[in-house]
C-alpha positions as CSV (number, residue, x, y, z in Angstrom):
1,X,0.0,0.0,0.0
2,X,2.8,2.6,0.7
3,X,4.3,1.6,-2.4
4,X,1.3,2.5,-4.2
5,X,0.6,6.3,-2.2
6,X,4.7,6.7,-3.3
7,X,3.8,6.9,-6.8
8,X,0.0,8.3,-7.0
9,X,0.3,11.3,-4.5
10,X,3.7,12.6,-6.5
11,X,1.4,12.3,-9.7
12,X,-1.9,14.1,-8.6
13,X,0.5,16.7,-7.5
14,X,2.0,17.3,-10.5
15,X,-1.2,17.1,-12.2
16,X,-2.7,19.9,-10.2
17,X,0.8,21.4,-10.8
18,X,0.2,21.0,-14.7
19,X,-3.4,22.4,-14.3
20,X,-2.6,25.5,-12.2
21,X,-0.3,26.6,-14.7
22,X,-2.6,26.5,-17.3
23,X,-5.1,28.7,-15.9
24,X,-3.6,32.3,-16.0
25,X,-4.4,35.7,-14.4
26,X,-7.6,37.0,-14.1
27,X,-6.4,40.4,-13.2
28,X,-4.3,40.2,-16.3
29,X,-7.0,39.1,-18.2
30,X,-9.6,41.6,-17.0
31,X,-7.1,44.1,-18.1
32,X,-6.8,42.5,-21.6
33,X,-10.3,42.3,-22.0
34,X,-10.4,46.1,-20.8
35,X,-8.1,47.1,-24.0
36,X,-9.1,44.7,-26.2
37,X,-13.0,42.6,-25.6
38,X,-14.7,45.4,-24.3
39,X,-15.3,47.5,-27.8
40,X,-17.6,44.3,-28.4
41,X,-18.4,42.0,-24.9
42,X,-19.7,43.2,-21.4
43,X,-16.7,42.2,-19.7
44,X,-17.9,42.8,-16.2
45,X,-20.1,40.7,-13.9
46,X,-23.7,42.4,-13.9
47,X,-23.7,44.4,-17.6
48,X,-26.7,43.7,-19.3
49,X,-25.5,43.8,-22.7
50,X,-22.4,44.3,-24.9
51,X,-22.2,47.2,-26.6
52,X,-21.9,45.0,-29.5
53,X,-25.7,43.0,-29.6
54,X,-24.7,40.2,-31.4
55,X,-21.3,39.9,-28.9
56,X,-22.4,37.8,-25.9
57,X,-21.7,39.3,-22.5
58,X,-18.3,37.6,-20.6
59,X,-20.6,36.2,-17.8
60,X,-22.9,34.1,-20.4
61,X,-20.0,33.3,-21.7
62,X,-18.6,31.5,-18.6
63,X,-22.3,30.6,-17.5
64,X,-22.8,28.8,-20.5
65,X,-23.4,24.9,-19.9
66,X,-20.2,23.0,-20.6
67,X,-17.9,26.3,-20.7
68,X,-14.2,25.5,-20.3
69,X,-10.6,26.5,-20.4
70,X,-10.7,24.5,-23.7
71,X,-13.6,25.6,-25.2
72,X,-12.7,29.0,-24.8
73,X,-9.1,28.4,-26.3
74,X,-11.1,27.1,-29.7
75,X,-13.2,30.0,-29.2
76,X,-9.9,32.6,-29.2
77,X,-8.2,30.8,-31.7
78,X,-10.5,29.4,-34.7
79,X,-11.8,32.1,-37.0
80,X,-16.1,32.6,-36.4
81,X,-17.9,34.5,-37.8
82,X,-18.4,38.5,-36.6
83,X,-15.4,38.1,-34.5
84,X,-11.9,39.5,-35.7
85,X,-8.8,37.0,-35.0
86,X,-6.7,38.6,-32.5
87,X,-2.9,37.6,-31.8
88,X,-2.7,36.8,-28.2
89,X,0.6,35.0,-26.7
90,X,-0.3,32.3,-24.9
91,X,-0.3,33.9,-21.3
92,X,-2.2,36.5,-22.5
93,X,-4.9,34.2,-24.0
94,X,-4.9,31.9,-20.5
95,X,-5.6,35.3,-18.8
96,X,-8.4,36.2,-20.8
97,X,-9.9,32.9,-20.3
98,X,-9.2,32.7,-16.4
99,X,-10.7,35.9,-16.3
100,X,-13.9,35.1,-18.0
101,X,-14.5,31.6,-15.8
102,X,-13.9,34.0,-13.0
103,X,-17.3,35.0,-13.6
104,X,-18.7,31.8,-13.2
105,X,-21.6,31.6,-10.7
106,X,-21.6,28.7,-8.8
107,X,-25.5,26.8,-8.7
């Protein structure tokens, strides 16, 4: 048995490790999103609507059923229509999307 706890504890460790690293910044993000989203997207919690009316607000963005870091990595990096293709570095992408499942409610 402590043979076995040896080798699984160091792994989930280094998987939260792995997952921790992946999730950027929200401050950074929110910031991004400031500069960048905000022309289209209501980037804060409790805005109505985007000044854009066909741009979803952030906060149905992270509501929305099924909503994750990886969906929203597709979403930043595959062409759709009505949105323009921006050029985000990887960090800077991560913080936009930890930003935007910052504003997850919890049900």
């Amino acid at each position: 048995m402590k043979r076995v706890l040896c080798f699984v504890i160091p792994l989930m460790l280094s998987a939260a490790t792995v997952q921790a690293q992946d999730l950027g910044n929200p401050l950074s993000g929110f910031e991004l999103a400031s500069d960048i989203c905000a022309r289209c997207h209501a980037i804060r919690r409790g805005e109505g609507l985007s000044p854009n009316s066909k741009s979803p607000t952030f906060a149905e963005l992270a509501n929305t059923p099924g909503m994750t870091s990886a969906a929203l990595t597709v979403a930043l990096t595959t062409p759709h229509a009505g949105m323009p293709m921006f050029m985000f570095t990887s960090e800077q992408r991560q913080d936009v999307i930890a930003y935007i499942l910052s504003l997850k409610t919890s049900n």
